[in-house]
N, CA, C and O atoms as a GROMACS GRO file, in nm:
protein
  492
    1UNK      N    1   0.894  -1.275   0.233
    1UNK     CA    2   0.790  -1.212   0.311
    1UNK      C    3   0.833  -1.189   0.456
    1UNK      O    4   0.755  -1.118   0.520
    2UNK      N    5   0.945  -1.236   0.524
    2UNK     CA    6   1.007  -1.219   0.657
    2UNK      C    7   1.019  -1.080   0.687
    2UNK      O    8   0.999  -1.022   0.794
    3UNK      N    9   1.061  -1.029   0.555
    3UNK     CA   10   1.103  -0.863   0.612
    3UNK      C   11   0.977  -0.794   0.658
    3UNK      O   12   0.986  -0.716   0.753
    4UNK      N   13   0.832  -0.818   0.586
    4UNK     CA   14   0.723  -0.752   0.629
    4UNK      C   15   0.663  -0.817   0.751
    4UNK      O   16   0.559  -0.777   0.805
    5UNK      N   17   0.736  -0.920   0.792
    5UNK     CA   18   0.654  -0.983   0.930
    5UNK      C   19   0.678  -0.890   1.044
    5UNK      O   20   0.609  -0.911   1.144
    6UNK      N   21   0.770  -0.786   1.047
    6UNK     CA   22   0.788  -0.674   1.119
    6UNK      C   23   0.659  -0.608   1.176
    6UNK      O   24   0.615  -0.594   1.290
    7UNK      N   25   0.605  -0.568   1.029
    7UNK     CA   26   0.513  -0.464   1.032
    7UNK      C   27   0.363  -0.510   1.096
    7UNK      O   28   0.273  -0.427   1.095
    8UNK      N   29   0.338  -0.648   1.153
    8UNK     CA   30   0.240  -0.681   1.206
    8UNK      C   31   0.180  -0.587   1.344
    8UNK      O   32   0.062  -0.577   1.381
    9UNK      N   33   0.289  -0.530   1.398
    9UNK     CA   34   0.190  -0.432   1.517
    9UNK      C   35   0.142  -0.304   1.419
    9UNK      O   36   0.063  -0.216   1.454
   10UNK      N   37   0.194  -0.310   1.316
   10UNK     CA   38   0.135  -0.170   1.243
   10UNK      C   39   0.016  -0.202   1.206
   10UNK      O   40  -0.074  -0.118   1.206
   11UNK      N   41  -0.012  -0.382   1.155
   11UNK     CA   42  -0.120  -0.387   1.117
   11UNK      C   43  -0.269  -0.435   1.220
   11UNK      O   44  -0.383  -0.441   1.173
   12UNK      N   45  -0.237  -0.462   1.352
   12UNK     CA   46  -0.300  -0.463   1.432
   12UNK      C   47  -0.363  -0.321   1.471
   12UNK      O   48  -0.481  -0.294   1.492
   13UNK      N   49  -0.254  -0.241   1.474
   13UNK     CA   50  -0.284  -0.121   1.502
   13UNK      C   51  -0.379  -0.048   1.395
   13UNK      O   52  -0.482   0.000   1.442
   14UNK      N   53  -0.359  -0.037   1.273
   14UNK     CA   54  -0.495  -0.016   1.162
   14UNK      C   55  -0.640  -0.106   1.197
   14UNK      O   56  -0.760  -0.076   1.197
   15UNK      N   57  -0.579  -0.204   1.221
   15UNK     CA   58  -0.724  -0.307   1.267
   15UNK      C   59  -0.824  -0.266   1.324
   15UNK      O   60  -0.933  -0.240   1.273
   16UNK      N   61  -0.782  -0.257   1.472
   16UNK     CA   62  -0.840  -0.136   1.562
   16UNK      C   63  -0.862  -0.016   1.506
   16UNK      O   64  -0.982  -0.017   1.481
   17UNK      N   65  -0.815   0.089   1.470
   17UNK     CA   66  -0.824   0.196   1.423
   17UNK      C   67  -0.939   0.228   1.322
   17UNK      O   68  -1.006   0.331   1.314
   18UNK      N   69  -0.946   0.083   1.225
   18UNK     CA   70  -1.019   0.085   1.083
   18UNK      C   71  -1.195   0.032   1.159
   18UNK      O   72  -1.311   0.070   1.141
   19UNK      N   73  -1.134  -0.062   1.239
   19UNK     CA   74  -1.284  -0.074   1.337
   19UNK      C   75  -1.360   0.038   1.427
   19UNK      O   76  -1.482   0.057   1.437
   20UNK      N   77  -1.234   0.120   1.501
   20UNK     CA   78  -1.333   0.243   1.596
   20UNK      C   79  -1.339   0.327   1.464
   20UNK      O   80  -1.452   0.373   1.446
   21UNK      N   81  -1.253   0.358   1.371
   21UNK     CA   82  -1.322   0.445   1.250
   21UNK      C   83  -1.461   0.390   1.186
   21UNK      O   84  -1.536   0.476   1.140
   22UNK      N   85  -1.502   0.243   1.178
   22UNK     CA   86  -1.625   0.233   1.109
   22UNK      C   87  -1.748   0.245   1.231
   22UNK      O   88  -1.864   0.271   1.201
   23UNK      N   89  -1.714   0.229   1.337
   23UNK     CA   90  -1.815   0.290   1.402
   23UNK      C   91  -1.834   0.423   1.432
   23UNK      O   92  -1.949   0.429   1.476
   24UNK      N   93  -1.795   0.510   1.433
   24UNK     CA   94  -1.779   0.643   1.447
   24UNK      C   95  -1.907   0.665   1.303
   24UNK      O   96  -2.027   0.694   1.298
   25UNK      N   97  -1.770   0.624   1.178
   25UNK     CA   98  -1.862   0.681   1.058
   25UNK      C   99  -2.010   0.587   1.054
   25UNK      O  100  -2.064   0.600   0.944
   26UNK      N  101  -2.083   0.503   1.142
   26UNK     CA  102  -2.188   0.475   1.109
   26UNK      C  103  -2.289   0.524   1.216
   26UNK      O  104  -2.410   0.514   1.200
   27UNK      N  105  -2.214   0.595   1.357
   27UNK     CA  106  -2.275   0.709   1.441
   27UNK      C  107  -2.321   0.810   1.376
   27UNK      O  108  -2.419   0.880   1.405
   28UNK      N  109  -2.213   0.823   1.240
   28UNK     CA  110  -2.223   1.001   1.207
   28UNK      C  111  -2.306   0.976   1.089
   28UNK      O  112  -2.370   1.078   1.062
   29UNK      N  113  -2.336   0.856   0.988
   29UNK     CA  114  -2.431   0.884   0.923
   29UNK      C  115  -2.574   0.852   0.953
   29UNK      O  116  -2.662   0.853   0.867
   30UNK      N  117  -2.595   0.820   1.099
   30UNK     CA  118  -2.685   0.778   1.135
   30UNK      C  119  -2.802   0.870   1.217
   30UNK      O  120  -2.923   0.861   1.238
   31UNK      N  121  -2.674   0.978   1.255
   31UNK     CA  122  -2.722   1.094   1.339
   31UNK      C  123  -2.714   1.208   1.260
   31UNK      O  124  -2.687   1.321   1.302
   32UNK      N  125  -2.752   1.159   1.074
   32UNK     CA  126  -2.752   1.312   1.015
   32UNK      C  127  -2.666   1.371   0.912
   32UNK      O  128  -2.686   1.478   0.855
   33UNK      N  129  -2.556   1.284   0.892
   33UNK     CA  130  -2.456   1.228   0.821
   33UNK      C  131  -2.566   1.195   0.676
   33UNK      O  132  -2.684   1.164   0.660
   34UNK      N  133  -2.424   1.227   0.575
   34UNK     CA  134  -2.468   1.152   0.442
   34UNK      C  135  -2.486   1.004   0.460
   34UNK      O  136  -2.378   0.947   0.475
   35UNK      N  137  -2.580   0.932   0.461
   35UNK     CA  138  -2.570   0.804   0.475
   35UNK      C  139  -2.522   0.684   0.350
   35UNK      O  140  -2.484   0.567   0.357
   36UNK      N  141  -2.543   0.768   0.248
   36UNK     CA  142  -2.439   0.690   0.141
   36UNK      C  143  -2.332   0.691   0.133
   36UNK      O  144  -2.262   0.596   0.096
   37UNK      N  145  -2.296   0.803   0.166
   37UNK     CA  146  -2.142   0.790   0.194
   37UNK      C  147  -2.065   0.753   0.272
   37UNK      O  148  -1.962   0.689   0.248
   38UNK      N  149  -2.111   0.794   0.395
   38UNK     CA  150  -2.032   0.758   0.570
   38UNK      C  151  -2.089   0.639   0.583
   38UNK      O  152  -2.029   0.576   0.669
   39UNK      N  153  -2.189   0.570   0.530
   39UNK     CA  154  -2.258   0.412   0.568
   39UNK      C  155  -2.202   0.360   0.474
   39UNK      O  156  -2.223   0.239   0.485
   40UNK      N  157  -2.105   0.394   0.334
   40UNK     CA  158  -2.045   0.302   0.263
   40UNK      C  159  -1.927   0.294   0.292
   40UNK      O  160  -1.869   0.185   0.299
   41UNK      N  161  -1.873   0.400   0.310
   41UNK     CA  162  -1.724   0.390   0.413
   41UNK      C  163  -1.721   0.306   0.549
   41UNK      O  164  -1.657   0.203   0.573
   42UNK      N  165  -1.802   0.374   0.628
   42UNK     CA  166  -1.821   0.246   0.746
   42UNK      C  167  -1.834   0.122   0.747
   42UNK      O  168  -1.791   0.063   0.846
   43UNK      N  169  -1.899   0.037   0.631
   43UNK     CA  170  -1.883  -0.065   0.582
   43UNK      C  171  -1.790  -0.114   0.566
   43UNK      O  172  -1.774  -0.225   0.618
   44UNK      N  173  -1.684  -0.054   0.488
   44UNK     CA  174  -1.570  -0.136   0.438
   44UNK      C  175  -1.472  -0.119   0.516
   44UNK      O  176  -1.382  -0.203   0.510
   45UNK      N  177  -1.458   0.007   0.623
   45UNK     CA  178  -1.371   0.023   0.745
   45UNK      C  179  -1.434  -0.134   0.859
   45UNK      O  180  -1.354  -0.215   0.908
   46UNK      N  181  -1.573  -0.140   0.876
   46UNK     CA  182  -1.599  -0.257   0.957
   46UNK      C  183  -1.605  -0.410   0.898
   46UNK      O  184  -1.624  -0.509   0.969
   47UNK      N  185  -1.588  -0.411   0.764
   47UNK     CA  186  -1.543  -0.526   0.739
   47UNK      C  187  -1.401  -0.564   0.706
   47UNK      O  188  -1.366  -0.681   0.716
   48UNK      N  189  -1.326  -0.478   0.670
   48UNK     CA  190  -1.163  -0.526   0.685
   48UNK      C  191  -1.145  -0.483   0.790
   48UNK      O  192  -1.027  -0.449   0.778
   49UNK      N  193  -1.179  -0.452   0.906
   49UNK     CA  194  -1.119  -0.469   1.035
   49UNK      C  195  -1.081  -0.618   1.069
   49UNK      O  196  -0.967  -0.664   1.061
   50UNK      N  197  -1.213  -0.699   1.115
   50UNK     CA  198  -1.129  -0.814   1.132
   50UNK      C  199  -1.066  -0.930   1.054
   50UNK      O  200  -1.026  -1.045   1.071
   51UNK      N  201  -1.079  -0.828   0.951
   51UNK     CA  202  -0.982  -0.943   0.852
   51UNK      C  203  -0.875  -0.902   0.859
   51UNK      O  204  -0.791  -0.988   0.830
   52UNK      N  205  -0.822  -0.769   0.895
   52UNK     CA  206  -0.672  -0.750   0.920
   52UNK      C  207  -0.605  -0.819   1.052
   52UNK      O  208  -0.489  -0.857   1.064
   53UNK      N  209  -0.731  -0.825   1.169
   53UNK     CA  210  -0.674  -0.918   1.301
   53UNK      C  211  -0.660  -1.052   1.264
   53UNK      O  212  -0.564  -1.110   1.317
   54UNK      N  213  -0.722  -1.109   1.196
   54UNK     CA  214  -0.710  -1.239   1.122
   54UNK      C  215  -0.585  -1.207   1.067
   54UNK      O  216  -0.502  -1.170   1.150
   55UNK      N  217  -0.549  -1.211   0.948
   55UNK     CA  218  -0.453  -1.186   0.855
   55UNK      C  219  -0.315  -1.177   0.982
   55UNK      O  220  -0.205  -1.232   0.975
   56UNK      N  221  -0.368  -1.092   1.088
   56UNK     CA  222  -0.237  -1.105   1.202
   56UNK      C  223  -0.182  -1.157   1.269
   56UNK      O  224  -0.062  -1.155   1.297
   57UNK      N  225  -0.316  -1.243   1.324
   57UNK     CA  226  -0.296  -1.377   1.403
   57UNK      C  227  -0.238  -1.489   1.323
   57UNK      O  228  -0.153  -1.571   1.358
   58UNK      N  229  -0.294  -1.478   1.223
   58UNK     CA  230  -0.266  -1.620   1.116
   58UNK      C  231  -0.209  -1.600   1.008
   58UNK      O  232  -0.241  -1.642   0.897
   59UNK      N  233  -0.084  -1.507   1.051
   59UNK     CA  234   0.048  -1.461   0.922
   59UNK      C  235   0.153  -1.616   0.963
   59UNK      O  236   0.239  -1.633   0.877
   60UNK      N  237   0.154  -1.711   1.066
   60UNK     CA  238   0.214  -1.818   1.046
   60UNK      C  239   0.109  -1.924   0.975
   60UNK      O  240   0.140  -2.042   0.995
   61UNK      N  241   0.008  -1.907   0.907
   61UNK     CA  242  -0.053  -1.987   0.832
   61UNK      C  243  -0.061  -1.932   0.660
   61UNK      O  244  -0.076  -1.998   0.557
   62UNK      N  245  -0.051  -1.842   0.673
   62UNK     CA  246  -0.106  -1.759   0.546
   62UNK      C  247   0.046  -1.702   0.530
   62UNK      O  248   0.092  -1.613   0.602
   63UNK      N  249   0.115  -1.766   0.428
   63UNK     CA  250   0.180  -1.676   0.355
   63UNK      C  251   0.224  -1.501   0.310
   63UNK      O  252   0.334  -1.445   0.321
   64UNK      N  253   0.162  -1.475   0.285
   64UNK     CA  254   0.082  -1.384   0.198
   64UNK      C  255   0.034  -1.294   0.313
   64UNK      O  256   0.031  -1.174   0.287
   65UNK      N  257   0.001  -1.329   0.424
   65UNK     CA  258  -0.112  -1.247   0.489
   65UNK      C  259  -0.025  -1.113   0.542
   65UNK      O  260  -0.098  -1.018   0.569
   66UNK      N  261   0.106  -1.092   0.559
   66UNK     CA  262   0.104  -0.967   0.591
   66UNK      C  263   0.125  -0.893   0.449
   66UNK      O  264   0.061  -0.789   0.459
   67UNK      N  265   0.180  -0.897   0.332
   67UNK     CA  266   0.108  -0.825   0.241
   67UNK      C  267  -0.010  -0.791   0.157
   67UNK      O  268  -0.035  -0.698   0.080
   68UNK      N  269  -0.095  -0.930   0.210
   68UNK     CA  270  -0.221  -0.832   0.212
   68UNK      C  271  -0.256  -0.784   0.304
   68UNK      O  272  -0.267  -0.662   0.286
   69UNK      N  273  -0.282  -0.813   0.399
   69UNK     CA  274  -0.267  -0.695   0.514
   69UNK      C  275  -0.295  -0.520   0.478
   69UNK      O  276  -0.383  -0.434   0.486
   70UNK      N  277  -0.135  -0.544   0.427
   70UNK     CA  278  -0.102  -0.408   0.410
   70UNK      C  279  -0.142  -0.363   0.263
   70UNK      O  280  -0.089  -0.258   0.226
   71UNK      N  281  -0.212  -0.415   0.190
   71UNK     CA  282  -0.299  -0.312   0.064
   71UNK      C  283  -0.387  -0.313   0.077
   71UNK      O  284  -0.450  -0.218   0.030
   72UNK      N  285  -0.471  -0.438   0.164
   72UNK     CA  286  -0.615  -0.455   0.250
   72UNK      C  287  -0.627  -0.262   0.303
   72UNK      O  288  -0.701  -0.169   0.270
   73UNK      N  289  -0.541  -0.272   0.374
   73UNK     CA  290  -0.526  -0.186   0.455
   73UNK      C  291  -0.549  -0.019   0.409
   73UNK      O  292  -0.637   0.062   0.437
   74UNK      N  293  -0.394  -0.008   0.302
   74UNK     CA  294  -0.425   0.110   0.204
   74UNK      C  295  -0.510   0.101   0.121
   74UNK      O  296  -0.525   0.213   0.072
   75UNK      N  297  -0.572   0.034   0.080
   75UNK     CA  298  -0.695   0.025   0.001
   75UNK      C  299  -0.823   0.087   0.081
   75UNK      O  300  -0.901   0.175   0.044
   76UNK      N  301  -0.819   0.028   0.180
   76UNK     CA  302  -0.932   0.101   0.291
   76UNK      C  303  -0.978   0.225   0.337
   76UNK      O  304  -1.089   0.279   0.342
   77UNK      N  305  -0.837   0.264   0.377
   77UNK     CA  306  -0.824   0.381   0.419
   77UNK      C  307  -0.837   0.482   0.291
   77UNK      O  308  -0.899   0.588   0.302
   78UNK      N  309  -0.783   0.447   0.187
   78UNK     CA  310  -0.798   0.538   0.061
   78UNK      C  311  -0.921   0.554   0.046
   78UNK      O  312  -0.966   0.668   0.036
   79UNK      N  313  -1.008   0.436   0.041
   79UNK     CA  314  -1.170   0.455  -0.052
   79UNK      C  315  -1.211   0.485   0.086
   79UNK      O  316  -1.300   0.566   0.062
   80UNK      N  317  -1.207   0.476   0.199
   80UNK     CA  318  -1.328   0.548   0.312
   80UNK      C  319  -1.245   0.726   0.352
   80UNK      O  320  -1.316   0.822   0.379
   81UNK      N  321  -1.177   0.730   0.349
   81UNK     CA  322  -1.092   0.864   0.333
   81UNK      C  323  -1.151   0.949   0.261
   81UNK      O  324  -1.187   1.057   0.308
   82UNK      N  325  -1.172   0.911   0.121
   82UNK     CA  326  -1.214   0.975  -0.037
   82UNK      C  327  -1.373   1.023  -0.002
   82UNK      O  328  -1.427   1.129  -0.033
   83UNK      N  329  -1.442   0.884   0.090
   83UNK     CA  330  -1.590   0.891   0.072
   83UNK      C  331  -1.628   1.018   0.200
   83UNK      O  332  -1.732   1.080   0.223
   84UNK      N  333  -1.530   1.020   0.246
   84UNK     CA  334  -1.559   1.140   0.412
   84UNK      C  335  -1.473   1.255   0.370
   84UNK      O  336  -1.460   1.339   0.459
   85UNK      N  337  -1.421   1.277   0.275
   85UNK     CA  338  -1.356   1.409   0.229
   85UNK      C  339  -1.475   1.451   0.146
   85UNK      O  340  -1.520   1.566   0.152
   86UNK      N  341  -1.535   1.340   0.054
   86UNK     CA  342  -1.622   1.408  -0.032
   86UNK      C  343  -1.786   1.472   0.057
   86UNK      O  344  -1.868   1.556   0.021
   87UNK      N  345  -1.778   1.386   0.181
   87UNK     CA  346  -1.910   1.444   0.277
   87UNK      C  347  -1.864   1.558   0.338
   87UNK      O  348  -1.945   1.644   0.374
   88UNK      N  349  -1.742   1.573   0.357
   88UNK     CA  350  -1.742   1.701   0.440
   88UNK      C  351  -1.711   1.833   0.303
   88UNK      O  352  -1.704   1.951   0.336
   89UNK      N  353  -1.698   1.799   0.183
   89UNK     CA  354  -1.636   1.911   0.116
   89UNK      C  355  -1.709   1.876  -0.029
   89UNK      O  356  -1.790   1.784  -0.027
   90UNK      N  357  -1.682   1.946  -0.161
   90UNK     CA  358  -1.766   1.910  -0.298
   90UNK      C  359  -1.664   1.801  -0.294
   90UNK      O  360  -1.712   1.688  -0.304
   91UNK      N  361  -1.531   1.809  -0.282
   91UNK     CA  362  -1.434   1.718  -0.383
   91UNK      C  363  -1.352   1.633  -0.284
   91UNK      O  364  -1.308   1.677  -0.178
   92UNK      N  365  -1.331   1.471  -0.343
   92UNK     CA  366  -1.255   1.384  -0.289
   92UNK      C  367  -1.122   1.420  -0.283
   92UNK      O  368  -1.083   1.525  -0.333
   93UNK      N  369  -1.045   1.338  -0.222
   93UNK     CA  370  -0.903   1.346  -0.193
   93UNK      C  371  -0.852   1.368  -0.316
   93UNK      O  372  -0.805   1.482  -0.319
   94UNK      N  373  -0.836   1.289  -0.461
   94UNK     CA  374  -0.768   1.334  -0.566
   94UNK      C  375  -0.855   1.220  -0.643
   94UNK      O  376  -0.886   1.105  -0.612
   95UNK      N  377  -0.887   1.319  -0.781
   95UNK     CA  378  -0.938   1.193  -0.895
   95UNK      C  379  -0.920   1.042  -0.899
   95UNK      O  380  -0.822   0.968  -0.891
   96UNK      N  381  -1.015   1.028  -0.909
   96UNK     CA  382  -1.059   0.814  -0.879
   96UNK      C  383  -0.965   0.805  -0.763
   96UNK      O  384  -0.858   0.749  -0.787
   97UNK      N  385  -0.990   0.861  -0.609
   97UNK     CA  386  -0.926   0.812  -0.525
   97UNK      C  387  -1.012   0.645  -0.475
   97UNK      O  388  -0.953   0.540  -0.449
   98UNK      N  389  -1.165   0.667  -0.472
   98UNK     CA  390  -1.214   0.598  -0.406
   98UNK      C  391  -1.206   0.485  -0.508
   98UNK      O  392  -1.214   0.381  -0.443
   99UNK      N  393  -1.195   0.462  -0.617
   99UNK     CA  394  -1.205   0.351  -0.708
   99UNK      C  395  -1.049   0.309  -0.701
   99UNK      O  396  -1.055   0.186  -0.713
  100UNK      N  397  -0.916   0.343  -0.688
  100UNK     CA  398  -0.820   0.319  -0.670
  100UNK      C  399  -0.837   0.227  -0.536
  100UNK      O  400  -0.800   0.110  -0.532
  101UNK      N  401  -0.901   0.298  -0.422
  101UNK     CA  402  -0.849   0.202  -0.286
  101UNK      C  403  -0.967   0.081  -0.299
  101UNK      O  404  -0.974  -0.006  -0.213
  102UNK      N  405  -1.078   0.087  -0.437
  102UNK     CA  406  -1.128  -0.028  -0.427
  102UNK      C  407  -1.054  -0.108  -0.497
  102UNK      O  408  -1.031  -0.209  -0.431
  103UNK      N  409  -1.009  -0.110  -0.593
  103UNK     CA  410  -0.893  -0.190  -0.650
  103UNK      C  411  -0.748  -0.242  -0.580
  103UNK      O  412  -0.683  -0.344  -0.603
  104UNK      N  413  -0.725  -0.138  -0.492
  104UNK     CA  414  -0.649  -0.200  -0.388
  104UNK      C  415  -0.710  -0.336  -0.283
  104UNK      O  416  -0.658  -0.446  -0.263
  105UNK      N  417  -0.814  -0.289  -0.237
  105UNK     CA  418  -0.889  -0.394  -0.185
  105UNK      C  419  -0.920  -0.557  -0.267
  105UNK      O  420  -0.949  -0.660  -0.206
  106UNK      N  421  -0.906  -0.543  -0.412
  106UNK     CA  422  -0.944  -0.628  -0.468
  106UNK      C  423  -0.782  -0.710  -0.470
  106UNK      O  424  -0.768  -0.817  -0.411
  107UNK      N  425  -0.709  -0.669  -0.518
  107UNK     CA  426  -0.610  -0.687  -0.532
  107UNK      C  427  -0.532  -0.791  -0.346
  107UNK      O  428  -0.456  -0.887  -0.332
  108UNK      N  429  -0.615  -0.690  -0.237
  108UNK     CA  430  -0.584  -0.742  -0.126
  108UNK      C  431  -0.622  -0.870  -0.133
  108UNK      O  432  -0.544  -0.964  -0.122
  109UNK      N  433  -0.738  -0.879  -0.152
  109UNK     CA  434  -0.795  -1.014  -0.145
  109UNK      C  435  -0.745  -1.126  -0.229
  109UNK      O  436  -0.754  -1.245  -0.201
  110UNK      N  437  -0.680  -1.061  -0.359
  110UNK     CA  438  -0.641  -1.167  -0.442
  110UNK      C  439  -0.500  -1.207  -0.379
  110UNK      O  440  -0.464  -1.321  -0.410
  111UNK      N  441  -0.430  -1.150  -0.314
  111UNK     CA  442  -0.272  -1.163  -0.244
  111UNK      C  443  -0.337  -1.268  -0.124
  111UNK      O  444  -0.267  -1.367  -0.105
  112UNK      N  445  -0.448  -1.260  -0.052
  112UNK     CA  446  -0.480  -1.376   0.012
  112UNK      C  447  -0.513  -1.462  -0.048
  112UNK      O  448  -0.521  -1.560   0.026
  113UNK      N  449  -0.549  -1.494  -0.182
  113UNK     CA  450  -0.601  -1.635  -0.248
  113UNK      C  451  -0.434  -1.674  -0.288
  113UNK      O  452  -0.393  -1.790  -0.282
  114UNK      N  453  -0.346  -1.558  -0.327
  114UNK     CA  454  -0.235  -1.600  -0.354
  114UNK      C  455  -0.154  -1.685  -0.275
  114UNK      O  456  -0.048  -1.723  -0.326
  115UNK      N  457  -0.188  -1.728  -0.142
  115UNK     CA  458  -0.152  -1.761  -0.011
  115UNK      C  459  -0.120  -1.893   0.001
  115UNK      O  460  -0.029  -1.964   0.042
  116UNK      N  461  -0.267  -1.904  -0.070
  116UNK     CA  462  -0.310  -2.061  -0.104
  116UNK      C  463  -0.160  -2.166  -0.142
  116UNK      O  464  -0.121  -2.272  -0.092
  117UNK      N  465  -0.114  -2.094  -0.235
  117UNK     CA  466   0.024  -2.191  -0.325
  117UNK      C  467   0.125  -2.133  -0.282
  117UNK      O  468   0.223  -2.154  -0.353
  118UNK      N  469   0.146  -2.060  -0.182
  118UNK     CA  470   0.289  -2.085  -0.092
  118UNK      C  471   0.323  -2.141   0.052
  118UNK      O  472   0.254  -2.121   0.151
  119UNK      N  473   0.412  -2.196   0.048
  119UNK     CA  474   0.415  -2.292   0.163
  119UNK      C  475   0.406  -2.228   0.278
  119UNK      O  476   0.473  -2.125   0.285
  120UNK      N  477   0.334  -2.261   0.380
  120UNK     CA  478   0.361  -2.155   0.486
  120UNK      C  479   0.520  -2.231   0.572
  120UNK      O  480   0.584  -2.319   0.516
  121UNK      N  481   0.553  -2.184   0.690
  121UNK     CA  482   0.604  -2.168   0.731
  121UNK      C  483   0.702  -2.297   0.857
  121UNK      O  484   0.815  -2.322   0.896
  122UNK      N  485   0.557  -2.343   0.874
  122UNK     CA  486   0.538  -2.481   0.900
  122UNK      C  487   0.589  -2.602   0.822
  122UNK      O  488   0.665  -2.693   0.854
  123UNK      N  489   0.549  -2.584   0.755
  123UNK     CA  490   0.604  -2.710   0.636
  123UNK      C  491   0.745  -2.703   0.574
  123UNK      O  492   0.781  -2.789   0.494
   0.00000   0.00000   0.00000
């Protein structure tokens, strides 16, 4: 996992990004916006936000945490992507995009339980 400890300003940088994106999309479904859609995307952009700053700060505790991180991450961006392509247009990014980046998400989360049974770094 050393080689991906690199990529931690990339994932700070989504952090932020995935956070001013879920507020934006809960401005825009609030002011008129599909609200099922841009309020379900905004959701999951404002709740893996700070689990990716977590996951960043505490990649010397967590194993695991910069690759989940990073499917946390593409998982996110895929299913809130899918849900704001489909508000602005009839059709999502590409067939089962948004159910793909929820499965990514699931998968994220399971790479953090995976965390659990490897030694961190410390020890």
């Amino acid at each position: 996992m050393r080689a991906l400890d690199s990529l931690r300003p990339l994932i700070l940088m989504l952090s932020g990004f995935l956070g001013a994106s879920g507020v934006v999309l809960a401005a825009a479904a609030s002011h008129g916006g599909d609200a099922h859609l841009l309020g379900n995307a905004s959701t999951m952009c404002l709740a893996h936000a700070p689990v990716l700053l977590a996951l960043c700060l505490g990649h010397g505790m967590v194993r695991t945490a910069t690759l989940a991180a990073l499917v946390l991450s593409l998982g996110t961006v895929l299913f809130a992507a899918d849900l704001v392509v489909r508000h602005l247009g009839s059709a999502g990014l590409f067939p089962m995009a948004a159910p793909s980046g929820g499965l990514l998400m699931i998968l994220g989360w399971l790479i953090v339980a995976a965390g659990a049974f490897f030694r961190t770094k410390s020890e």
